[in-house]
C-alpha positions in Angstrom: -38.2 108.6 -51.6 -34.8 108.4 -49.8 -31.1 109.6 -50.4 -29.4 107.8 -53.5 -26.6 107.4 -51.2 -28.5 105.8 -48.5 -29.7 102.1 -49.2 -33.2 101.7 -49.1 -33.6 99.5 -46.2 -31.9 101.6 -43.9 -33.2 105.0 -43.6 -32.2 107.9 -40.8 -34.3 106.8 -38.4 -35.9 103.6 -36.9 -39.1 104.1 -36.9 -38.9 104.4 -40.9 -36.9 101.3 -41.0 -40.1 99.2 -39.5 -42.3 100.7 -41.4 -40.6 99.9 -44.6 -39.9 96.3 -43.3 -43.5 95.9 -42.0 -43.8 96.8 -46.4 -41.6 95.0 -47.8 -43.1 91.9 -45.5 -46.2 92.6 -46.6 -44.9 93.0 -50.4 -43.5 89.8 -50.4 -46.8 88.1 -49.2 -48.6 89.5 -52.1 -46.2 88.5 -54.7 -46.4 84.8 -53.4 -49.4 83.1 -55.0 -52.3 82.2 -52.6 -51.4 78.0 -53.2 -47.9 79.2 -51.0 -49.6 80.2 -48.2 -52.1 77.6 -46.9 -52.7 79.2 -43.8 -54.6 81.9 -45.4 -57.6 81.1 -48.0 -57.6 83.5 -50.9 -60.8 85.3 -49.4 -58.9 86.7 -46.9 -55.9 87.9 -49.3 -57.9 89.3 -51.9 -60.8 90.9 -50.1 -61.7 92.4 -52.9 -63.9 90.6 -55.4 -62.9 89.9 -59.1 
C-alpha cells in the first residue's frame, strides 16, 4: 500500500495521513471489547446482528 521506505503513518501527502489516522482510530475502537467503551452499547458497535 505504501513505499517500504516510508513508515506507514506518514505518507506523501496530508490528506492520506487523516485518513489512515481517522483508520487506525477507528481500528483501535474495534479491537477494544464493547465492556471498555461504556459510552456506546454494543447495538450501536455491532450493527449487524449475530
Amino acid at each position: 500500500m505504501s513505499d517500504p521506505g516510508h513508515p506507514p503513518i506518514i505518507p506523501a501527502n496530508g490528506e492520506a495521513t487523516a485518513v489512515r489516522f481517522v483508520a487506525f482510530v477507528l481500528w483501535l475502537l474495534r479491537a477494544q471489547p464493547a465492556s471498555s467503551n461504556p459510552t456506546r452499547p454494543p447495538s450501536t458497535v455491532n450493527e449487524t446482528p449475530k
